[in-house]
GUMAR-695212 format. One record per residue: residue in one letter; x negated, y, z of N, C-alpha, C in turn. Coordinates in pm, whole numbers, plus 50000, padded with zeros to 5 digits. Atoms other than C-alpha are relative to their C-alpha. Layout:
aXYZXYZXYZ;...
END
This chain:
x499534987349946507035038748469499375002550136;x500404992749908505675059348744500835004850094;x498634994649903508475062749045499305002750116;x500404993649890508195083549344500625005950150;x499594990349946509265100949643499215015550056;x501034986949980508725137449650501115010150110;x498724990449832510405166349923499745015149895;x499634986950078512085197849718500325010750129;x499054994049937513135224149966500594990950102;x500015007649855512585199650266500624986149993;x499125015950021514595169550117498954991349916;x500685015350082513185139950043500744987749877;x499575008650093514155122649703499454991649901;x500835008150126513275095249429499825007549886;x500114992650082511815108649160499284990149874;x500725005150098510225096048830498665009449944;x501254998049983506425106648757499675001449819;x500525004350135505785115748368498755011449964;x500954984350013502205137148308500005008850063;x499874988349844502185147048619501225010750016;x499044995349913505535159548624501144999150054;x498535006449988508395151148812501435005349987;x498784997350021511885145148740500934993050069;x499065004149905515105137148938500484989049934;x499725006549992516265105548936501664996049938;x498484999549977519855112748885500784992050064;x499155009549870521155096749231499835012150067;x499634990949932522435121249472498955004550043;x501254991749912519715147349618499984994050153;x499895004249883518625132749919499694984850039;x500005014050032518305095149777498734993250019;x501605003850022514835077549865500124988449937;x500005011250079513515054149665500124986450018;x499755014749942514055021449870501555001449936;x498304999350033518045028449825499984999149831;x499865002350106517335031049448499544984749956;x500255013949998515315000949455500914985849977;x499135008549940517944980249638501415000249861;x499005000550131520384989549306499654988949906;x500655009950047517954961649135499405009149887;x501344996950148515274964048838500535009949851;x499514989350115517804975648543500595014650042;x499324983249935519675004248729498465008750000;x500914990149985516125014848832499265007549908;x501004997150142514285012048498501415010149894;x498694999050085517925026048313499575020950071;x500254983849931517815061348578498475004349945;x500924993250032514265063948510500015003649870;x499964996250139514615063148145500655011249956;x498994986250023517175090848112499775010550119;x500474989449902515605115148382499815008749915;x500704989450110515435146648207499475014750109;x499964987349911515925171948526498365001150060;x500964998049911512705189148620499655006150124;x500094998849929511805189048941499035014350067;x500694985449916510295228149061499514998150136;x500715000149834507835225249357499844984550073;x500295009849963507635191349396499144994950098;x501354997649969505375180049640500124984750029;x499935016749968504715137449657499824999950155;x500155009549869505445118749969499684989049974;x500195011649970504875085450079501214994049871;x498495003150117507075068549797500794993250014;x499065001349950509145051850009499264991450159;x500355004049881509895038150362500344983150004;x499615021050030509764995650364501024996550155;x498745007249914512514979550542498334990550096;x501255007349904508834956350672498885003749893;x501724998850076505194955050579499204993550031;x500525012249968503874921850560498205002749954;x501614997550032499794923250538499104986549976;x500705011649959497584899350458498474999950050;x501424992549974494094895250611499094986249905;x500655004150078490994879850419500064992649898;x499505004650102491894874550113499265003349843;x501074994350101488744885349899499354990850006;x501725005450012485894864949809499225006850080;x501024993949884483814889349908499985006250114;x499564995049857485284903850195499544983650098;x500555013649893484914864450321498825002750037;x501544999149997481394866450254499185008650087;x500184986649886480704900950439500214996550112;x499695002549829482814886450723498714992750063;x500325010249989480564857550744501124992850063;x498575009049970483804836850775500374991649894;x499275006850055485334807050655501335004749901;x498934995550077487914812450359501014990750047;x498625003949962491534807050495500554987449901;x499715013150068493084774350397501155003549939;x498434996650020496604793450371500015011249997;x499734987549956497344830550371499905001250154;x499964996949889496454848050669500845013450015;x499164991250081499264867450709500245008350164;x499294991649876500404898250980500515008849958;x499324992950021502274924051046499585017449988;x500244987149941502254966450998501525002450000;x499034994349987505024985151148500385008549889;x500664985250082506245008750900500125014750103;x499944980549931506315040351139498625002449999;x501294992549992502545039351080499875002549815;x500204991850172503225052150671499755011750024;x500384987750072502035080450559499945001149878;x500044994350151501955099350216498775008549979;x501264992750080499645113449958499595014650121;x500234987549957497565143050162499915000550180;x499694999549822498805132050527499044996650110;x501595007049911495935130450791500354989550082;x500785009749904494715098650957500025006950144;x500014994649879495295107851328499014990750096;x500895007049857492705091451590500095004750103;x499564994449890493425089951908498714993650081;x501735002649921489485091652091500284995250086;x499825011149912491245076152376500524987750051;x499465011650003492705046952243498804994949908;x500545002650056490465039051959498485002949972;x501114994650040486725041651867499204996549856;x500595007150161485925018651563501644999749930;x498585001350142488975026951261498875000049875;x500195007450118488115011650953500875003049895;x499245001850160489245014650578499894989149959;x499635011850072490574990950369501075004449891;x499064999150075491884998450043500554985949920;x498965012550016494814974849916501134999849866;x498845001050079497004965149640501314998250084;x498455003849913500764968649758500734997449924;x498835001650048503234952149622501485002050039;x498994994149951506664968249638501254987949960;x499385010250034509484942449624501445003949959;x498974999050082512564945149386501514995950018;x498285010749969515304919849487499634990250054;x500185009749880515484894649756499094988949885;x500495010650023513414868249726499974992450135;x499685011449884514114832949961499414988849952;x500655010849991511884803449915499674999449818;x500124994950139510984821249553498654986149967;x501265004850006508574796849326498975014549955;x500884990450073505344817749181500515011449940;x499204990150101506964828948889501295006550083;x498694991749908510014841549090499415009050020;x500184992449910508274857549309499325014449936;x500734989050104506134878349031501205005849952;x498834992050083509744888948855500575008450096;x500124998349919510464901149166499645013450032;x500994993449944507894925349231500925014149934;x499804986650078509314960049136499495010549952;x501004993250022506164974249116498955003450109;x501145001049957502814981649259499485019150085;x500494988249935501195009549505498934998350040;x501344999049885497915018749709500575004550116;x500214999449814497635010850053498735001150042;x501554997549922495135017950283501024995650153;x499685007549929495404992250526498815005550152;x501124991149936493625015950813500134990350088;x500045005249913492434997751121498934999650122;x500435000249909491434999451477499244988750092;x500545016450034488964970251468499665000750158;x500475005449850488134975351887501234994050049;x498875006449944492014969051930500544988649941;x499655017850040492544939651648499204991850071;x500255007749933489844923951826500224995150149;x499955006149862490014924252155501514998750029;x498645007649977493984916752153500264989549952;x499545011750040493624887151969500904997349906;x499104999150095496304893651748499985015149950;x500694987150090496354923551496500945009849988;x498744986350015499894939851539499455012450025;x499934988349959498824967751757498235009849917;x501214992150063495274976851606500205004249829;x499424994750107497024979951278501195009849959;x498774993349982500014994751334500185013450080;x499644981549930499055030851487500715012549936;x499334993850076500695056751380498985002749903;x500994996750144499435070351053499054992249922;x500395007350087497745037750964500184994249919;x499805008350096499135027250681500595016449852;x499624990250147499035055550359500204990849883;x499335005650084501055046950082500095010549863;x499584989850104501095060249781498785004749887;x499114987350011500845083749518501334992249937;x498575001950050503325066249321500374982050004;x499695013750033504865031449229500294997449869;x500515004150164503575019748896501244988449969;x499255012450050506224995148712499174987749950;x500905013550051505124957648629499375000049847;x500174999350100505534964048280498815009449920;x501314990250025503144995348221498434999250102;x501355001249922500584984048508499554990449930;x501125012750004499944946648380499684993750083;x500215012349934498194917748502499035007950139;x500074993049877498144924048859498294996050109;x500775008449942494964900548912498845005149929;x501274992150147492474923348675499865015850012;x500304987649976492384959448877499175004050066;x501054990649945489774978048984500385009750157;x499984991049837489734989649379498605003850040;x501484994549918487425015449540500295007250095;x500354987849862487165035649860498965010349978;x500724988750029485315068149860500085007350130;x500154990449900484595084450192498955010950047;x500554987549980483505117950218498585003849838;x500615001350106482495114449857498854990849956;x500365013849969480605082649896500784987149955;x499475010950065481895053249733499514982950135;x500855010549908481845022250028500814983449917;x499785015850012484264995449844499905002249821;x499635002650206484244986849421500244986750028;x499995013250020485484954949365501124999549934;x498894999850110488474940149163500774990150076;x499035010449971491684920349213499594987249974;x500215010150037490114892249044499564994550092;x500795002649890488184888849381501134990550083;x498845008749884491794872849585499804986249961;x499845016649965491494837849724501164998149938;x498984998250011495144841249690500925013049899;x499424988550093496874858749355501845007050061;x498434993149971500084881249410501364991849978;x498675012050001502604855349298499824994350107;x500225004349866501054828949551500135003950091;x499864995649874501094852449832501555003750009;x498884991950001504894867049765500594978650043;x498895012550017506094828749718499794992950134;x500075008249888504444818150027500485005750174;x499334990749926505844846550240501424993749954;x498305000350026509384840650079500264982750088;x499205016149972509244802150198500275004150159;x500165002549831508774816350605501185009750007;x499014986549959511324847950557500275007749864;x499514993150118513294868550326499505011049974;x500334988649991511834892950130500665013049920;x498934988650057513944923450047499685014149903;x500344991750091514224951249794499145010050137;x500984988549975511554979649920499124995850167;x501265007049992509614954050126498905003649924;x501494995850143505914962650049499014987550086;x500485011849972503454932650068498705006649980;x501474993950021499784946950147498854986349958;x500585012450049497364919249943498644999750043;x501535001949964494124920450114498925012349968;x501224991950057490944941750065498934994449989;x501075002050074487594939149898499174999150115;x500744995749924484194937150019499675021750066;x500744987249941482384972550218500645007650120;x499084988649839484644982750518498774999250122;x501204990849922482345000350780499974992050109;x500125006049873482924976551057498904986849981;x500575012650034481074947150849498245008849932;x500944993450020478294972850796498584999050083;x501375000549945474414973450929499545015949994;x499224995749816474805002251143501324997449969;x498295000350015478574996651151500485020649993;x499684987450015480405026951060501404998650007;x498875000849999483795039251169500345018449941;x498894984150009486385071551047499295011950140;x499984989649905485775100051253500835017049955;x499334986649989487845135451267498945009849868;x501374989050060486345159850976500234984249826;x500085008550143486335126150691501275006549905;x498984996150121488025128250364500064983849963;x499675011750038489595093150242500204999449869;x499455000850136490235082949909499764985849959;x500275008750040491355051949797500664996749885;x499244996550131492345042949420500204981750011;x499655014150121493925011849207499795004249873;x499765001950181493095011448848501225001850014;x498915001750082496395018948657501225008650107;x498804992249953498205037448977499615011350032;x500354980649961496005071249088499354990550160;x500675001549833494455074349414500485011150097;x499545002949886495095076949754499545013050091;x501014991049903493855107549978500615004750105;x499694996049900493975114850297498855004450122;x501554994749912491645137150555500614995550167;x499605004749894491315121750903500085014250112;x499994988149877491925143551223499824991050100;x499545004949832491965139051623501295002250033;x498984993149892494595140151857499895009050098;
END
């Protein structure tokens, strides 16, 4: 199933996603989809199944807001390789705030006098279902409530030179989410999808899930042993090789781009950058 949040007449609610069209949830108008989430896996899959109400004017948001947004960094084969860097012995794991989400359509904001090199990075997200606490593998995969695109945007002059990656990740508007949240059952094996970036109609990443040092179970179970992870938790799993900073000229975002980043099996991602 295909679950969402979309804004009717200024309200923001969960919605279910069938042939492009949506239908209400049947949970009070006003309900986002983390709160449905948090009901667990059958309530969610049970409402979606019996959705019949169609939704008039729909317009997709972000498809929900995460209680956290754990990230991981190099976690590709070939992204290692590009880095020229050693492959991590363990998950390399940080943080994005969520007040830097955004939804399908929402511009990328740069701020010319904080930032000069922002970077793409498209990402499998895993959206998380029901607590998980020192989950094994398999746990941690049953777990999963389903899958999104992230675009793990980043301000590579401020991850570096702070040493740590909170604040060069975490600007506002760096982190688009969305269009929808694919179920486990109709996406499949989570280690066998196709990711690409496309900027300004340009194609800079192709590569596949098969590429992670670290598969989506492993990374959820090894997060759950340091901290709890809760329904509408979203777990960003790394990106591929081609981000513009590991480039020969290096290339960053600028005001005027068009973004687009897809997953096999969930839709893609778009968003046009601006200034401040």
């Amino acid at each position: 199933m295909r679950l969402g949040t979309v804004r009717v007449d200024g309200i923001r609610s969960a919605a279910v996603e069938r042939e492009g069209i949506w239908y209400a949830l049947g949970v009070p108008t006003g309900t986002p989809l983390e709160t449905v989430l948090a009901g667990g896996a059958e309530q969610t899959l049970r409402l979606a199944a019996s959705a019949s109400e169609r939704l008039a004017g729909a317009v997709p948001v972000a498809p929900l807001r995460p209680g956290k947004i754990v990230a991981i960094g190099l976690n590709y084969l070939d992204h290692i390789r590009e880095a020229g860097m050693d492959k991590p012995e363990r998950p390399l794991m940080f943080a994005k705030f969520p007040s830097s989400v955004i939804g399908p359509g929402e511009p990328i904001v740069i701020d010319g006098e904080l930032t000069e090199r922002v970077d793409w990075e498209v990402e499998l997200a895993a959206v998380i279902g029901a607590p998980l606490r020192r989950a094994s593998p398999a746990e941690a995969l049953a777990g999963v409530a389903g899958y999104t695109v992230a675009n793990d945007v980043s301000a590579r002059d401020l991850q570096f030179a702070d040493g740590q990656w909170t604040r060069g990740k975490s600007l506002d508007t760096f982190c688009p989410l969305g269009p929808v949240v694919v179920t486990p059952d109709e996406l499949g094996d989570p280690q066998s999808l196709r990711l690409r970036t496309v900027v300004n109609g340009e194609t800079v990443q192709d590569s596949s899930t098969k590429e992670m040092l670290f598969g989506v179970a492993e990374l959820l179970s090894y997060c759950s042993r340091a901290f709890t992870l809760e329904p509408g938790d979203v777990v960003l799993t790394g990106t591929p090789w081609g981000c513009g900073e590991f480039m020969d000229p290096r290339r960053s975002l600028r005001p005027g781009d068009v973004l687009e980043v897809t997953v096999e099996g969930i839709g893609t991602l778009r968003n046009p950058v601006v200034g401040l």
